[in-house]
C-alpha positions as CSV (number, residue, x, y, z in Angstrom):
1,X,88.3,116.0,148.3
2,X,88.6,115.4,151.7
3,X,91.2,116.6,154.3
4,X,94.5,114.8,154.9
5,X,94.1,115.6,159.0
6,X,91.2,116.1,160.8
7,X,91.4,118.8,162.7
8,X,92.1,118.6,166.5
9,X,89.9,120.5,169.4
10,X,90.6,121.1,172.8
11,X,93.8,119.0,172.8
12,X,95.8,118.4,175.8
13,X,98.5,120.0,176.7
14,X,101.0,119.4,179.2
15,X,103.6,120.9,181.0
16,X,106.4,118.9,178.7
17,X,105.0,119.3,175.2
18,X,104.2,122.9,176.4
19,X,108.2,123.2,177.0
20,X,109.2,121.5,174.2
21,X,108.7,124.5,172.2
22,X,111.6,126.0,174.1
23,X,113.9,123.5,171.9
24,X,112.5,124.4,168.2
25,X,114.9,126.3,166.6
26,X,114.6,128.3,163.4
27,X,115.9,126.8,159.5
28,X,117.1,130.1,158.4
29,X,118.9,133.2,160.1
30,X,116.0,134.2,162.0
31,X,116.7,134.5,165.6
32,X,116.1,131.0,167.5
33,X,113.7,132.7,170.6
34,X,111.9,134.8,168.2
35,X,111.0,132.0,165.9
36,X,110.1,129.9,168.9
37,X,107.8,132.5,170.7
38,X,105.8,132.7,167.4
39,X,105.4,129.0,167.1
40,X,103.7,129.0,170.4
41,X,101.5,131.6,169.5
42,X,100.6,130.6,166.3
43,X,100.0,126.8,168.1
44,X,98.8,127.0,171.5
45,X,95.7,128.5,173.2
46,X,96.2,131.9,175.1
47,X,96.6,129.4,179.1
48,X,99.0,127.1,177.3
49,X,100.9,130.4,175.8
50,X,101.0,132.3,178.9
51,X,102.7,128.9,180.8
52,X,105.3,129.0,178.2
53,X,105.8,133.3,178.1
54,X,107.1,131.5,182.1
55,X,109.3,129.4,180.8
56,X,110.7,131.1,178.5
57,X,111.8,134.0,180.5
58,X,112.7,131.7,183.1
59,X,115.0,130.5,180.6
60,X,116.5,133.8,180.2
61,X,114.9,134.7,176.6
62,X,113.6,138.5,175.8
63,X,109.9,138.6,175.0
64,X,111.4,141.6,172.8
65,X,113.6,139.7,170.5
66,X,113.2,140.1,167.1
67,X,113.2,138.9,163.4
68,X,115.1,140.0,160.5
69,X,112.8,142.9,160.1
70,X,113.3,144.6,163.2
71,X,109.6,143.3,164.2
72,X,109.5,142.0,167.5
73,X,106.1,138.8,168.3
74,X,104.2,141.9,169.8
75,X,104.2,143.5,167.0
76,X,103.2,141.2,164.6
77,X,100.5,139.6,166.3
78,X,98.9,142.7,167.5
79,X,98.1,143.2,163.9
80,X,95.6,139.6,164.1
81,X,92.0,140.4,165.3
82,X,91.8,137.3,168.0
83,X,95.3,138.2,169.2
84,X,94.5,140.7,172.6
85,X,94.7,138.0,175.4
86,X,98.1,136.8,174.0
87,X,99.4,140.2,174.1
88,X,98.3,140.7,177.3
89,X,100.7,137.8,178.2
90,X,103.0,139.1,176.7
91,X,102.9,142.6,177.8
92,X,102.5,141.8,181.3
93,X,106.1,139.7,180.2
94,X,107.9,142.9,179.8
95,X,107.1,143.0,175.6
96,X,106.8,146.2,174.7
């Protein structure tokens, strides 16, 4: 069986797709910026996440927020083994 997609390297990026993520908002309780923060991690490579980490504080979110469980996008990536330059971005953000 093949693949439905092929997968995509090196796409581009730009300033307005990188700030459309600002506008996703979450299908269930979870808090809109926290469910929006981990999209953009779990979708854009560490340069494109760090230009949106700017906009969204810009745009008055907390890098803290959190989900339902209390975990804040900090603390759930720095559990992934590839994850230390986006928490870099995010702790230089003000996540703690």
């Amino acid at each position: 069986m093949r693949k439905d997609k092929p997968k995509v390297l090196d796409e581009v990026w730009t300033e307005d797709r990188v700030r459309s993520f600002l506008e996703i908002r979450s299908f269930d309780q979870t808090d809109h910026s926290f469910h929006m923060l981990l999209k953009a991690y779990q979708s854009m490579r560490a340069s494109d996440f760090e230009k949106f980490v700017g906009f969204f504080t810009n745009d008055g979110r907390d890098v803290n927020c959190t989900n339902g469980n209390d975990q804040t996008v900090l603390s759930i990536i720095t559990q992934h083994n590839k994850s230390a330059e986006y928490a870099a971005i995010l702790r230089a953000a003000g996540a703690s």
